[in-house]
ZAMARGU-4260 file (C-alpha; in steps of 0.2 Angstrom, whole numbers, plus 5000, padded with zeros to 4 digits):
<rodrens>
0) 5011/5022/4952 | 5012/5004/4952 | 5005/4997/4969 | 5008/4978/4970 | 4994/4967/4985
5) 5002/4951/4992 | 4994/4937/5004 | 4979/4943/5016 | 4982/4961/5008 | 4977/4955/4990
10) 4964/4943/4995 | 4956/4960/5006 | 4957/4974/4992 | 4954/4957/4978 | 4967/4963/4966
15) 4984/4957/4967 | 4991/4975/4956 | 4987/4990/4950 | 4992/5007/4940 | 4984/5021/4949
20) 4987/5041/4947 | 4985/5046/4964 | 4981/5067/4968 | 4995/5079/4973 | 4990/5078/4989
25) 4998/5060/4991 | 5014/5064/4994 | 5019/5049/5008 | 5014/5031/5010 | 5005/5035/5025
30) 4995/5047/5012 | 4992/5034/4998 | 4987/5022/5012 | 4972/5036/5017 | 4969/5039/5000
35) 4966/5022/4996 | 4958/5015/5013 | 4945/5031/5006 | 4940/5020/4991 | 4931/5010/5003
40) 4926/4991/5004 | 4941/4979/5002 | 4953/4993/5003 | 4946/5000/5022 | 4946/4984/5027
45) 4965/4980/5021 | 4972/4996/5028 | 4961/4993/5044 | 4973/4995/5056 | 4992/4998/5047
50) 5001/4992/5061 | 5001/4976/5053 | 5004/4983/5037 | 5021/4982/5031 | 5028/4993/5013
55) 5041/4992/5000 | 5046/5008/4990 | 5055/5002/4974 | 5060/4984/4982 | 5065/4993/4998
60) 5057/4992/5015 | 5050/5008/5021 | 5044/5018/5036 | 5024/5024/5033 | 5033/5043/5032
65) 5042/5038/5018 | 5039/5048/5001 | 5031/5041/4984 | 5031/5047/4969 | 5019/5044/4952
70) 5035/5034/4946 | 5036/5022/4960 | 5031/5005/4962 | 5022/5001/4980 | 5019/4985/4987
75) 5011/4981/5003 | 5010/4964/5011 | 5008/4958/5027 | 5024/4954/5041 | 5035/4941/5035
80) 5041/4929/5049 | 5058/4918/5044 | 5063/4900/5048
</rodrens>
């Protein structure tokens, strides 16, 4: 899985990417966000409070029950606001 950082997300965790084999047990976003708040420091912080958390599946926006795969890239980034 490729999981992509951007803005406040990537200065938190410190890394704007990464290729990660996540456990069987991941099997949701909401389940790769526990996973990976679990690896402590930057990435508790980040995933602090996922309400202001926003994810893209593939290029898509998704729901936090949305499913993910080993084959899928993953970006998190905070909300975006137009003008």
């Amino acid at each position: 899985m490729n999981i992509l950082y951007f803005a406040w997300v990537r200065e938190k965790t410190g890394i704007s990417s990464e290729d990660v084999h996540v456990p069987k047990t991941v099997g949701t976003v909401v389940e790769l966000v526990d996973w990976l708040k679990a690896r402590g420091g930057g990435y508790a912080e980040a995933f602090a409070d996922q309400n202001v958390v926003r994810v893209a599946v593939n290029q898509e926006y998704v729901t936090i029950d949305h499913a993910v795969s080993d084959d899928d890239e993953v970006a998190f980034f905070p909300p975006v606001t137009g003008g």
